[in-house]
LOLONU-595858 format. One record per residue (C-alpha): residue in one letter; x, y, z. Coordinates in nm, 2 decimals. Example, Ala and Ser with C-alpha at 12.3 -4.5 7.8 and 13.67 -1.06 7.14 Angstrom:
% residues 2
  rest       x       y       z
     A    1.23   -0.45    0.78
     S    1.37   -0.11    0.71
END
This chain:
% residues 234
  rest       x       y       z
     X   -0.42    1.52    0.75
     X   -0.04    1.58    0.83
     X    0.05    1.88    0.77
     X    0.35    2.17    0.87
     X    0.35    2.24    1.20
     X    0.60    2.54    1.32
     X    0.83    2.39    1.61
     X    1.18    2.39    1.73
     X    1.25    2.03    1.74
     X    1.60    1.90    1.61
     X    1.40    1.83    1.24
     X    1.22    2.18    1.27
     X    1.60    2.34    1.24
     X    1.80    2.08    0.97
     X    1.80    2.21    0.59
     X    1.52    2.08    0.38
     X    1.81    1.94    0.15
     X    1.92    1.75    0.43
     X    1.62    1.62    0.53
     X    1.56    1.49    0.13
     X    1.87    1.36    0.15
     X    1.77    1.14    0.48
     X    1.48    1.04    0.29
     X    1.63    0.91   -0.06
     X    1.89    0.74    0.23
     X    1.62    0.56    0.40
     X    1.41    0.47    0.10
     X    1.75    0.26   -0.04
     X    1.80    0.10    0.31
     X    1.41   -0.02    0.36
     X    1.43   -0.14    0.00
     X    1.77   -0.32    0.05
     X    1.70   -0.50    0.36
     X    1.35   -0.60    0.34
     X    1.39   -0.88    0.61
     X    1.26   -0.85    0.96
     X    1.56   -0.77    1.13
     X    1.64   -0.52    0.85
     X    1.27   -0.38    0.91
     X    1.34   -0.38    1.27
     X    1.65   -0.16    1.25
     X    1.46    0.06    1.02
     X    1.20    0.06    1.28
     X    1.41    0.19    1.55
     X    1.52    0.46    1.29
     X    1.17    0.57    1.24
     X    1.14    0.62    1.61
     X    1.41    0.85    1.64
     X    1.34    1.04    1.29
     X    1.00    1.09    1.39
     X    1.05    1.21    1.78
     X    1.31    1.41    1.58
     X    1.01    1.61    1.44
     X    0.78    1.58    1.75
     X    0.54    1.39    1.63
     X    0.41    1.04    1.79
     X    0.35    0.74    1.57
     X    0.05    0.76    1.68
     X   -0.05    1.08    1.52
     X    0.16    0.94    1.19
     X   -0.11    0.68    1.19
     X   -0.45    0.88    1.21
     X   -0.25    1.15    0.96
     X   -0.23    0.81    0.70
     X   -0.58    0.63    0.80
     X   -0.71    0.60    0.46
     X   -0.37    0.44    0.35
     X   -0.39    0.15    0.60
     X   -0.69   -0.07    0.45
     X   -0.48   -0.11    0.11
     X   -0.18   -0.15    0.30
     X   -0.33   -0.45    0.52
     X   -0.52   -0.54    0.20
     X   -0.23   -0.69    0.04
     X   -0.08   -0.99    0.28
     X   -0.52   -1.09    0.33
     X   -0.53   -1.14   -0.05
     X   -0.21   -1.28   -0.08
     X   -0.32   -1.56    0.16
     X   -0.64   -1.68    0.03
     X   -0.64   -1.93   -0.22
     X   -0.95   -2.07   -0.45
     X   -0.93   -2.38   -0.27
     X   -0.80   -2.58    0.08
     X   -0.66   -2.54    0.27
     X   -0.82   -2.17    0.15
     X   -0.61   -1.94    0.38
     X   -0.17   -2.05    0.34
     X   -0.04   -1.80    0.62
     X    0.31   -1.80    0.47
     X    0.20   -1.67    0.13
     X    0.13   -1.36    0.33
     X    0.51   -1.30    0.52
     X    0.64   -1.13    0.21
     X    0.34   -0.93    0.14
     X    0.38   -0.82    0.48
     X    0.71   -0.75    0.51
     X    0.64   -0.52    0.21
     X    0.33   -0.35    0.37
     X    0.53   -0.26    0.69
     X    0.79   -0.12    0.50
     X    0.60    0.09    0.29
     X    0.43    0.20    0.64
     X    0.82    0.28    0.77
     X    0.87    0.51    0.44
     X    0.54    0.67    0.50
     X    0.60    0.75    0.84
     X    0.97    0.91    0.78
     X    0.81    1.12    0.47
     X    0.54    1.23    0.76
     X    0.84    1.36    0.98
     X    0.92    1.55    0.67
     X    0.61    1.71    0.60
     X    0.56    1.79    0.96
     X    0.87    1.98    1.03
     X    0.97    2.13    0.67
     X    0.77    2.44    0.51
     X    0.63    2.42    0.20
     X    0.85    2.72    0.05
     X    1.12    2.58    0.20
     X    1.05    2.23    0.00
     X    1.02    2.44   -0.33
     X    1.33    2.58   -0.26
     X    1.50    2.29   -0.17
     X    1.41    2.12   -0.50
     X    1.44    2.43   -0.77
     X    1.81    2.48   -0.59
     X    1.87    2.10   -0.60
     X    1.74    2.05   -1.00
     X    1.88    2.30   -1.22
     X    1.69    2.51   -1.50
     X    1.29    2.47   -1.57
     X    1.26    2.11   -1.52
     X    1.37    2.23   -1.17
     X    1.11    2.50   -1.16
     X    0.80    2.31   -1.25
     X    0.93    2.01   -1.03
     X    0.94    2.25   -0.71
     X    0.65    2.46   -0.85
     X    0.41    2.08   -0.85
     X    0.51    1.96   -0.51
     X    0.44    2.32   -0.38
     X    0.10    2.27   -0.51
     X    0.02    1.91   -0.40
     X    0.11    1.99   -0.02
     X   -0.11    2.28   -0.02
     X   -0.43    2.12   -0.25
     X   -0.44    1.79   -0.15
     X   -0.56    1.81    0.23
     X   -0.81    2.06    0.09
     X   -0.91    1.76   -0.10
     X   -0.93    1.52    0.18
     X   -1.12    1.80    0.36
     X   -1.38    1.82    0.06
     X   -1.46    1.48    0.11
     X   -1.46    1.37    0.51
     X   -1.71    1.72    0.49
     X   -1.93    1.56    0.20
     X   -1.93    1.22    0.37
     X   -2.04    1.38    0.72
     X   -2.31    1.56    0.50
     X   -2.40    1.22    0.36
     X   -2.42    1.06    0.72
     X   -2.65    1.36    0.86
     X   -2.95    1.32    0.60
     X   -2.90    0.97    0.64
     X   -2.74    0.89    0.36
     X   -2.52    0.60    0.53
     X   -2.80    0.39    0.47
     X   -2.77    0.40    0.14
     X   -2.62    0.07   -0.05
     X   -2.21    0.09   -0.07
     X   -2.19    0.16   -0.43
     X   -2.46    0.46   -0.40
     X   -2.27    0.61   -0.16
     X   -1.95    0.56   -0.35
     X   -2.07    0.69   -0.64
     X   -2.23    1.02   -0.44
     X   -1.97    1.09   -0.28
     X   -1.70    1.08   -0.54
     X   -1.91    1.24   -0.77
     X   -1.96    1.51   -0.53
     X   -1.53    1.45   -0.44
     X   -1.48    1.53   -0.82
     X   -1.68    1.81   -0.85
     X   -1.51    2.00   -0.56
     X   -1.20    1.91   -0.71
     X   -1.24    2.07   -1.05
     X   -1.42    2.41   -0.86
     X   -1.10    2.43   -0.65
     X   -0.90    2.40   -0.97
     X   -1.10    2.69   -1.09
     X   -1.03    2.90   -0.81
     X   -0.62    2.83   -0.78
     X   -0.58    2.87   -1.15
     X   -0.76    3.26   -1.08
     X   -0.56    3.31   -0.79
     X   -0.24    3.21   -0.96
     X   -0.36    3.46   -1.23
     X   -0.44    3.72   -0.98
     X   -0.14    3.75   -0.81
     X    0.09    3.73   -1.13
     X    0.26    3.42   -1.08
     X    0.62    3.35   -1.13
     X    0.80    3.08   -1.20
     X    1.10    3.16   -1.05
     X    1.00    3.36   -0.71
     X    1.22    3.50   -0.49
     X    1.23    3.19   -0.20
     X    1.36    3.17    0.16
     X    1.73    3.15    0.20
     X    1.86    2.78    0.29
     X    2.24    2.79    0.45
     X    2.35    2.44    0.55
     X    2.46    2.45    0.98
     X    2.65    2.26    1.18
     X    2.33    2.03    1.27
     X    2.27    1.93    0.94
     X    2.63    1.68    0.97
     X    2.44    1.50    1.21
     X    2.17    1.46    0.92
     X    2.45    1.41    0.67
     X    2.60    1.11    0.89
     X    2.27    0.96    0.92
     X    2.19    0.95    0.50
     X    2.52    0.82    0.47
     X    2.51    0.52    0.75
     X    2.18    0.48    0.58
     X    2.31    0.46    0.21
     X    2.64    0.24    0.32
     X    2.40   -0.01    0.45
     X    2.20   -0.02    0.16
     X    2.50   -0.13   -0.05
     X    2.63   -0.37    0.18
END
């Protein structure tokens, strides 16, 4: 699972804000020019955003395994049909098109995660959305970047426990069944646990968070968004 990873690469030393900013940028252009020379510009940008953060595409891939199935899923249904020819190969280009871009956003937001600390996200966001909406907003995406791989790890450890006693051998919808049974169950424990913890260490809603100051390497960030955003529009 992607995760932060302390470093000094350029994306390791741009504002979080900046970084957002990027994001939202690149988001309107992959949405905007869903074509494949627009996908192939975008492609090139993904390159550079994610060598930015130090982190290979190759690693971006294995970080989003479990996404690619439902991501290839889409352009195989799309070409099937209930009758002959049975397979029509260009009912699957848009479906596609849309797959790979959604893989393009994915990889950019991994950049993101990879080179941006959680507190610094919260921060980012609470400073970015005024008043409580603000807080809660900074306080949820906090939360999901640290609980969710713990979630993922809860369930590649119960499938591995599943494979040792031989449980693979099982019928598929047994083994579905065990192991998100077993997935929810974790799920609402480690619920448990955060919502003592948080009680434990008298939470706060408004913390006192890191210090962001914009730098002279974040207009290299802002140049980017806005290349980004023009060509969205045009």
């Amino acid at each position: 699972m992607l995760t932060y990873s302390p470093g000094d690469s350029l994306a390791h030393r741009l504002d979080p804000r900046t970084k957002l900013l990027v994001q939202f940028a690149f988001v309107g252009a992959a949405f905007a020019h869903e074509t494949p020379r627009g996908l192939l510009v975008l492609s090139g940008v993904t390159a550079a955003l994610l060598s930015s953060s130090g982190l290979s595409p190759l690693s971006a891939l294995r970080g989003y395994r479990f996404v690619l199935p439902f991501l290839a899923a889409g352009p195989l249904v799309s070409a099937l049909t209930l009758g002959p020819p049975w397979v029509v190969f260009a009912d699957a280009i848009d479906p596609a098109l849309a797959s790979y871009r959604a893989l393009l956003v994915l990889f950019v937001t991994a950049a993101y995660v990879r080179s941006t600390p959680v507190r610094e996200t919260r921060a980012a966001v609470q400073r970015t959305v005024p008043g409580k909406f603000g807080q809660f907003l900074g306080t949820g995406i906090a939360l999901v970047f640290r609980f969710f791989p713990l979630l993922l790890s809860d369930l590649r450890r119960t499938r591995e426990a599943m494979a040792a006693r031989l449980g693979d051998e099982r019928p598929v919808v047994e083994r579905i069944e065990l192991t998100a049974i077993a997935g929810l169950g974790r799920a609402f424990g480690r619920a448990d646990r955060l919502s003592l913890a948080l009680r434990a260490r008298c939470f706060a809603w408004n913390p006192t968070l890191p210090m962001l100051r914009f730098a002279r390497l974040d207009w290299l960030g802002f140049t980017v968004a806005a290349v980004l955003a023009a060509w969205a529009v045009v």
